[in-house]
C-alpha positions in Angstrom: -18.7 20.0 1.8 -21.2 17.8 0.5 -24.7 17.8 2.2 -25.0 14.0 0.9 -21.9 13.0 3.4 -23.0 13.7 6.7 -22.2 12.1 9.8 -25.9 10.7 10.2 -25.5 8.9 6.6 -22.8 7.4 7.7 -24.7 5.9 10.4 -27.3 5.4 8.5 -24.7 3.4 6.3 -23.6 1.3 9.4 -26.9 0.3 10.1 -27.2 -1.3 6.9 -23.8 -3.2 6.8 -24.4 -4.9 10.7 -24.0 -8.2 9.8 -22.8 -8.0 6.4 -19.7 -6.8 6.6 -16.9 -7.6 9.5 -16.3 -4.8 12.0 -13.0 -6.0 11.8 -10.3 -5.5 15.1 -8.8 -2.3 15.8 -5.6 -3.3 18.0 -2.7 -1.8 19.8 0.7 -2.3 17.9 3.6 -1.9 20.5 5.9 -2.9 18.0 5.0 0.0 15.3 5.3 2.2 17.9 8.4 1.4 18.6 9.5 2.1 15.5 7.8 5.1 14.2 8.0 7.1 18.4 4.2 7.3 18.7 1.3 4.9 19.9 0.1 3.4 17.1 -3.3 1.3 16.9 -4.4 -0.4 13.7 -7.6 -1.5 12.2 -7.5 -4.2 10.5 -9.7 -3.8 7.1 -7.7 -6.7 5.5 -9.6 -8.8 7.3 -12.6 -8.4 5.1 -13.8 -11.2 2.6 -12.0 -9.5 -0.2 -9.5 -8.4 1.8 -9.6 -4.4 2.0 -12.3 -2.0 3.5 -13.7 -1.8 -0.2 -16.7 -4.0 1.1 -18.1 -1.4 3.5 -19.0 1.5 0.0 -19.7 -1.4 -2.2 -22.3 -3.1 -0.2 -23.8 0.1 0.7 -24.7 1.1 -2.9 -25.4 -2.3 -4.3 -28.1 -2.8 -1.5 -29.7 0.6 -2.2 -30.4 -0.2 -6.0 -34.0 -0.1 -7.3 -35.4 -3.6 -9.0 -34.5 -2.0 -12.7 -30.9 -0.9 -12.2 -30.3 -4.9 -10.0 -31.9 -6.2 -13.4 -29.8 -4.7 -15.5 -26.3 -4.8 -13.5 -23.7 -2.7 -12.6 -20.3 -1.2 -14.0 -17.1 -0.4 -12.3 -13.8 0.8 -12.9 -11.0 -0.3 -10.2 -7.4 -1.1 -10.2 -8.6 -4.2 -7.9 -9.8 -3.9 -4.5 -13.2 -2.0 -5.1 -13.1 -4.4 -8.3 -13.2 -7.3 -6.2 -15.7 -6.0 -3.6 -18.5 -4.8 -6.2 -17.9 -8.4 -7.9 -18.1 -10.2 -4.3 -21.4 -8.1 -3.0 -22.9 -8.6 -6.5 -22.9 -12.1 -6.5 -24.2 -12.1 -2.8 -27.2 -9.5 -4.1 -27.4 -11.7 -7.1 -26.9 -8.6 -9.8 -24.7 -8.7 -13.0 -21.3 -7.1 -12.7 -18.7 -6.0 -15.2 -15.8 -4.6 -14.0 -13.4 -2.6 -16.1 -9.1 -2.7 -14.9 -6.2 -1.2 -16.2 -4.0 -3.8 -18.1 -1.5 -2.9 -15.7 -3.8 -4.4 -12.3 -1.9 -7.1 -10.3 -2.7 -10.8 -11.9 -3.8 -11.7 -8.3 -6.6 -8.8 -8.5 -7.5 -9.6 -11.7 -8.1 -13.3 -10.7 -9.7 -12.8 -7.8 -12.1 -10.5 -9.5 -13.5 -13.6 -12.2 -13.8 -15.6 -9.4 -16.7 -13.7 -7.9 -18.5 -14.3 -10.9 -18.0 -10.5 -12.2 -17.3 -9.8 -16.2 -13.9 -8.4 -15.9 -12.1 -5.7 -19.3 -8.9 -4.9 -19.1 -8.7 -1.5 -20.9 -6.0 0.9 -20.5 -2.8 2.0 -18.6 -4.6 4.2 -15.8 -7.5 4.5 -13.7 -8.6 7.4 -16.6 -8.3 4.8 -19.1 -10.3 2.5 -17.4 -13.0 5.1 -17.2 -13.6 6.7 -20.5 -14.3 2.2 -21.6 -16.8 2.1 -18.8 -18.7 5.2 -19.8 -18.8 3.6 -23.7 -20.5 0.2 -21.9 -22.7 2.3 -20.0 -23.8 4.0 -23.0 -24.2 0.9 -25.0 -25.5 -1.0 -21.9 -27.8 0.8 -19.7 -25.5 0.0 -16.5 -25.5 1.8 -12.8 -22.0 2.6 -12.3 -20.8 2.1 -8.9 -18.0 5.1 -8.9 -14.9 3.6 -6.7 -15.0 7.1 -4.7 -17.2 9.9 -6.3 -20.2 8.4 -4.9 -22.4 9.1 -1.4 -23.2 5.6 -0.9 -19.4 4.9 -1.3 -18.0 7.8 0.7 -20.7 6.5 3.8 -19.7 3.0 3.5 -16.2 4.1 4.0 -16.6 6.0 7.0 -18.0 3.5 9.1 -14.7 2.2 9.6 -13.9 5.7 11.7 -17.0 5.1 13.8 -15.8 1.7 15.0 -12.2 3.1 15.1 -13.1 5.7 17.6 -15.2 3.3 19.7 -12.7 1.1 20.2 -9.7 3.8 21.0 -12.0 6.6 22.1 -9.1 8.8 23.2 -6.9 9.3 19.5 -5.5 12.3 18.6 -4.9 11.6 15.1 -6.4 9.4 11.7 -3.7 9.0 9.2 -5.7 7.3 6.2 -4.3 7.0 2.4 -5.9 8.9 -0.4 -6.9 8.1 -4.2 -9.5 9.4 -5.3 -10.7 10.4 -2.2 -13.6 8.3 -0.8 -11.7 6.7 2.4 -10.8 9.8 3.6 -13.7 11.9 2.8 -16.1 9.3 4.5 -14.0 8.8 7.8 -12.9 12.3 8.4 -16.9 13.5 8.2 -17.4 10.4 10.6 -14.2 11.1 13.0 -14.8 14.9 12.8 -18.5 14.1 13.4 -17.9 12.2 16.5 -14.8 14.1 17.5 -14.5 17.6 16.2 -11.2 18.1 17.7 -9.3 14.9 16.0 -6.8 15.4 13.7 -7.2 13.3 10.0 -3.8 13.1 7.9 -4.0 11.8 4.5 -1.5 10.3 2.5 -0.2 10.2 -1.0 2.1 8.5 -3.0 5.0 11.0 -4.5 4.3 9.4 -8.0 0.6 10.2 -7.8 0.2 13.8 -5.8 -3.2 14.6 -7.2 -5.3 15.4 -4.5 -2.4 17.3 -3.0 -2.0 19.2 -5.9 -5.5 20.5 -6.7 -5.8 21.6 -3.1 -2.8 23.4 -3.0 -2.4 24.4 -6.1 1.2 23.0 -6.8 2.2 21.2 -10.1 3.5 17.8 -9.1 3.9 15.6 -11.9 1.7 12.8 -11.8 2.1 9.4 -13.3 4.2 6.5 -13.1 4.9 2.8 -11.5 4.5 2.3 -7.9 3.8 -0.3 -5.1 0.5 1.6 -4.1 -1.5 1.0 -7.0 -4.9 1.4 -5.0 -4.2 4.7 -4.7 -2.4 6.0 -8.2 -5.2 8.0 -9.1 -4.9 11.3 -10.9 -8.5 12.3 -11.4 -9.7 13.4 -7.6 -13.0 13.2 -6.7 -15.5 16.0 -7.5 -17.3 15.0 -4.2 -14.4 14.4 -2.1 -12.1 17.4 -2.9 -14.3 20.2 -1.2 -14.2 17.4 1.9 -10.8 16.6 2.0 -10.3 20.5 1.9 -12.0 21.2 4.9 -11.4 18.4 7.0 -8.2 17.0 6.8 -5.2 18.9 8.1 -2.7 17.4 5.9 -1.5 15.3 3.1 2.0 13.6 3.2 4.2 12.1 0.5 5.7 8.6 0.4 8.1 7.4 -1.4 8.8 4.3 -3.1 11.1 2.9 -0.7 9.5 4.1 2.4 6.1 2.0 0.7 8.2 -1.1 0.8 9.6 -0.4 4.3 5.8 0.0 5.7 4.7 -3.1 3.7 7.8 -4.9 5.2 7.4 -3.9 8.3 3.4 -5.1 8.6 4.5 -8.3 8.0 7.8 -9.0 9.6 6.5 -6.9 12.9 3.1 -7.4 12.9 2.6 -10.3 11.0 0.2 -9.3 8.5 -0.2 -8.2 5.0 -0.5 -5.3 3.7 -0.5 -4.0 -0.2 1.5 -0.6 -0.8 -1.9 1.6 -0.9 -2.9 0.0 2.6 0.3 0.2 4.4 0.6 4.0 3.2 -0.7 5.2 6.4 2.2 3.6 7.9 4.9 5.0 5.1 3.8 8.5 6.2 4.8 7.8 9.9 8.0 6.7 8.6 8.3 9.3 6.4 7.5 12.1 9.0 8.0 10.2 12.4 8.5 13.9 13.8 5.1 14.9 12.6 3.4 12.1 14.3 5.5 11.4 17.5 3.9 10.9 20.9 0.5 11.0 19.3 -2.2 8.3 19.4 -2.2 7.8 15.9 -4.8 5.4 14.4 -4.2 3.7 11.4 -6.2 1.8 8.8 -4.5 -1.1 7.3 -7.2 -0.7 4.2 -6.3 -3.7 1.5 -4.0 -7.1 2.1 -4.2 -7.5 -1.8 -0.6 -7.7 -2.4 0.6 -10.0 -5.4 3.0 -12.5 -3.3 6.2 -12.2 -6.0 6.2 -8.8 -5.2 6.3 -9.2 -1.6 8.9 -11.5 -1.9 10.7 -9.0 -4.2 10.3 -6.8 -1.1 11.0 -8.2 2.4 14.7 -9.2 0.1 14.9 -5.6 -0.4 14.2 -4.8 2.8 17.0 -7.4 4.2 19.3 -5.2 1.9 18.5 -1.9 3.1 19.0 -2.9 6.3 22.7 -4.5 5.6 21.3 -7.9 6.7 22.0 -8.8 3.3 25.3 -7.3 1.9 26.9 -7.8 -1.4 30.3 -7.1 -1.8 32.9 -7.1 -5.2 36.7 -8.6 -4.2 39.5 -8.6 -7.0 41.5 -11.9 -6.3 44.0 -13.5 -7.6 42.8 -16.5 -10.3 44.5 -19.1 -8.7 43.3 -22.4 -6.6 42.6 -22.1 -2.9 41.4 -18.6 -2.9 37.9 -19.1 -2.6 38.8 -21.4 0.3 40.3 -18.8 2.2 37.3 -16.1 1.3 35.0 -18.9 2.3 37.0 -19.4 6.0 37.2 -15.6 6.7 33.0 -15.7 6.1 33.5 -18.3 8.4 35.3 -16.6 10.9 33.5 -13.4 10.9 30.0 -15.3 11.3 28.6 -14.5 7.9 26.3 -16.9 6.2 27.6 -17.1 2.2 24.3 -16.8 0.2 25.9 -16.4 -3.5 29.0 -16.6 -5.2 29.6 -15.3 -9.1 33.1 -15.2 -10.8 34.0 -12.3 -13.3 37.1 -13.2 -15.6 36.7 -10.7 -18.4 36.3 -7.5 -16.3 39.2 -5.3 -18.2 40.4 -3.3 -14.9 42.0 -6.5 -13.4 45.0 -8.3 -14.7 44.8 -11.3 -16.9 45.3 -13.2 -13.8 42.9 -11.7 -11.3 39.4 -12.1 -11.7 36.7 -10.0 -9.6 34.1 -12.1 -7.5 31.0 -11.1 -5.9 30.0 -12.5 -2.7 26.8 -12.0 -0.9 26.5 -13.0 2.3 23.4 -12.6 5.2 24.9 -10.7 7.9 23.2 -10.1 11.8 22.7 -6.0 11.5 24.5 -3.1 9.5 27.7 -3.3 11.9 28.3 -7.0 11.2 28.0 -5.8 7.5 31.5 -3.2 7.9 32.5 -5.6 9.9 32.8 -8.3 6.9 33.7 -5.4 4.7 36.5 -4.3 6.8 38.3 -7.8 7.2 38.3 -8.3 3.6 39.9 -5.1 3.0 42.6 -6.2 5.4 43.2 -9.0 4.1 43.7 -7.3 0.5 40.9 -8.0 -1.5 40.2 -4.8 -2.2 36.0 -4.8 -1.2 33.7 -2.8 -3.3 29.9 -2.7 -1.8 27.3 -3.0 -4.5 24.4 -1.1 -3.5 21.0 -2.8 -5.6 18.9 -0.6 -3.4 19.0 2.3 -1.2 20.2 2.1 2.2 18.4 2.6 5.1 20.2 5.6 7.3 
């Protein structure tokens, strides 16, 4: 491990964000813990001005620069959320910021990011993209990089969250906190393992982006790709925070695509906040591994709200699908008036709520005076669903469910 990431830097770290940062609540969630079998508490980092626990690193090194390097500004590299916090403390501290982002950065990150007043590139698919421009404007333009993760002053900022977590809920068995490049993790398992040597600190990964899990264990998981936790698609891991990770934190877990959306879904129809796909990770590993974690006290950091709102949208319907409270279903009928009448009625009797209707007349496996029709319909749970399903088939129409997304078991 580092000697630069020690418990007392961490402190020292909280004593310099009091009253520049918001200790933000750490709170019970009964209804989490209903659904994942363990008792769940959750700090809420989304609460911060730029809405993920990026402030805490950020604010730390920007307030520890020398009068030359505030003169001359600072560089970052970010898919958003550290992005928007250098750009929000720099403007507070009154030193230039450019920020570099992958073209493929959420609009609202982007956005949010000029309005801070920061110079904002977009360079590049990836984080690594991202990188290589800022080294070419730190050569051309003298500027401090803040590092999103490989970085002391970052890693100590982070781990303050840990220390107020464990103040709050002195008694948790277990930290479950995503990973990136590392700096979260690395910070708040020095300060939870500080405080508490016998606490247990999880991390999590998405599937898509296994890097830190990879060069610890030495497996060869590809890496690369689209997902809903862009905060944490990183594949270069932290020089600084891999020896950390490797000796403090027990495990990494995997999440999934789907169980990211169920965890984002789930904060805000549950709990009723938001979370983006990188901060509700914590939250897909519990779902992912509810054995792993069950009858634990199980604290989890809710670390970035950044979420672009079409996508959430996109989700909580997705959600409503998996979950058969949404269910679209394929009748062949015959093409002749009244029929839609009667389909309409047996909705009607069966309590279903008709949400779409689209004719197909030039399907080739129905006769030239059928037609196939989809019908979808909001239904009360996945029983009502069959149920719907079940009286069409009775009544001959042949139902065929179409499946736009995968079902939850």
């Amino acid at each position: 491990m580092s000697p630069a990431v020690t418990l007392a830097a961490v402190e020292a770290a909280r004593k310099l964000l009091k009253g520049q940062v918001i200790a933000t609540p750490m709170l019970p969630a009964p209804r989490l813990s209903a659904l994942t079998g363990a008792e769940v508490f959750v700090k809420y980092e989304n609460l911060q001005v730029t809405n993920s626990f990026k402030d805490r690193g950020a604010y730390v090194k920007l307030a520890r620069l020398d009068d030359t390097a505030r003169a001359r500004g600072v560089i970052a590299m970010s898919a958003g959320n550290h992005a928007q916090a250098v750009a929000y403390h720099a403007q507070r501290l009154g030193v230039p910021a450019t920020i570099v982002m992958p073209e493929t950065t959420p609009f609202v990150k982007v956005a949010s990011t000029k309005a801070f007043g920061a110079t904002v590139v977009l360079d590049g698919e990836t984080l690594a993209d991202s990188q290589r421009r800022a080294e070419a404007i730190i050569a051309e333009q003298g500027l401090t990089l803040v590092h999103p993760y490989d970085d002391p002053d970052i890693v100590a900022g982070q781990g303050t969250i840990a220390l107020e977590m464990l103040e709050a809920v002195p008694d948790l068995d277990t930290l479950v906190i995503p990973i990136g490049g590392g700096g979260l993790i690395s910070g708040n398992a020095v300060a939870a393992r500080g405080v508490k040597p016998d606490i247990e600190v999880v991390g999590v990964e998405a599937t898509l982006y296994p890097a830190m899990r990879n060069a610890i264990s030495g497996e060869t998981r590809p890496v690369g790709g689209p997902t809903l936790a862009e905060g944490i698609a990183v594949k270069n891991v932290g020089r600084l925070t891999r020896p950390i990770i490797e000796a403090l934190v027990s495990d990494i877990v995997l999440v999934d695509e789907a169980q990211l959306e169920q965890a984002v879904n789930a904060y805000l129809t549950l709990q009723k906040t938001m979370a983006e796909g990188a901060g509700a990770a914590g939250l897909a590993a519990m779902l992912a591994r509810p054995e792993r974690f069950r009858g634990k006290r199980v604290g989890l950091v809710l670390c970035g709200g950044n979420i672009d709102p079409r996508i959430l949208a996109s989700i909580m319907v997705r959600e409503l699908e998996r979950q058969s409270r949404i269910v679209s279903i394929r009748l062949t009928i015959p093409d002749r008036p009244g029929v839609l009448g009667a389909i309409a009625t047996l909705l009607g009797e069966h309590g279903a709520n008709i949400l779409e209707v689209v004719h197909h007349r030039l399907f080739l496996d129905v006769p030239a005076k059928g037609a196939k029709v989809d019908v979808t319909v909001e239904a009360r749970d996945r029983a009502h669903g069959r149920e719907i399903v079940e009286a069409f088939a009775a009544n001959g129409y042949e139902p065929e469910r179409i499946q736009t997304v995968k079902a939850i078991e």
